[in-house]
N, C-alpha and C positions, 0 to 999 in steps of 0.2 A: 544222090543227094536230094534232098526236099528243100525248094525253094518258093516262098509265096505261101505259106498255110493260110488255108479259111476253114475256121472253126466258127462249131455251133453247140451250142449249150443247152443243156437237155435238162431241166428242174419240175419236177411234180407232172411230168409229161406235159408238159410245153415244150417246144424249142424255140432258141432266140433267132433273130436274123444274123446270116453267116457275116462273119466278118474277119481280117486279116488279123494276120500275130507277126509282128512288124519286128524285125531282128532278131527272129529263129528263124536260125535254117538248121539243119544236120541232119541225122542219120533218124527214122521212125523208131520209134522202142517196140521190140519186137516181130520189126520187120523182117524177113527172110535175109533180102541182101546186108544188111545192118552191120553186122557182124565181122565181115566184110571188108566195110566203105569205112567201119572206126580202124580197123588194122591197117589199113593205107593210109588212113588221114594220120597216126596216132605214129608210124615210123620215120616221119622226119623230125620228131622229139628222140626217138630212139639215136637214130642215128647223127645225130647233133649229140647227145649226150657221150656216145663212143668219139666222136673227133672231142670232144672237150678234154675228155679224161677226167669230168668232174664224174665222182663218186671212188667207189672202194676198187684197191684187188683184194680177190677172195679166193686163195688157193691159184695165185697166177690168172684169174680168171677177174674180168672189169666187171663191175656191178654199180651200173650207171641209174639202174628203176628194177621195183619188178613190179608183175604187172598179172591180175587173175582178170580177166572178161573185160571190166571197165570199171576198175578200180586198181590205181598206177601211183605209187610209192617212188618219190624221187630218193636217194641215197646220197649224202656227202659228208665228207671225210671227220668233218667237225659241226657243231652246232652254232657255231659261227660263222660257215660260210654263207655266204650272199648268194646264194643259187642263182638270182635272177641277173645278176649283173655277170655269171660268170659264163653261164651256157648261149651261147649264139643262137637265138631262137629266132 
């Protein structure tokens, strides 16, 4: 995890002085480990959504999200459900 950035800002070949970016933290884009550190951070939603049972069966099979790289589709039953009040996050 990256915590503390100092960034610097590069305009018409100038740079600015470094300075912090104050409540980001997370994963680098395009960092090696990245990929990684979102599959570990990103499966206690997973696995909160299987104890909920909020979302679908589909062919006997629970379909709580689904999910390509870092872009995660949450799934429920109806267009009325309160997702946020229903999944223990």
């Amino acid at each position: 995890m990256y915590v503390s950035h100092r960034m610097r800002v590069q305009w018409n070949g100038v740079w600015s002085d470094a300075f912090n970016m104050l409540g980001l933290n997370g994963v680098k884009q395009g960092g090696i480990v990245s990929p990684i550190m979102f599959c570990i951070y990103i499966d206690d939603l997973f696995c909160s959504l299987v104890k909920s049972e909020v979302g679908c069966f589909i062919c006997n099979f629970f379909v709580g999200a689904v999910a390509y790289a870092d872009d995660i589709v949450l799934v429920v039953r109806s267009a009325t459900t309160d997702l946020w009040s229903t999944v223990p996050l």
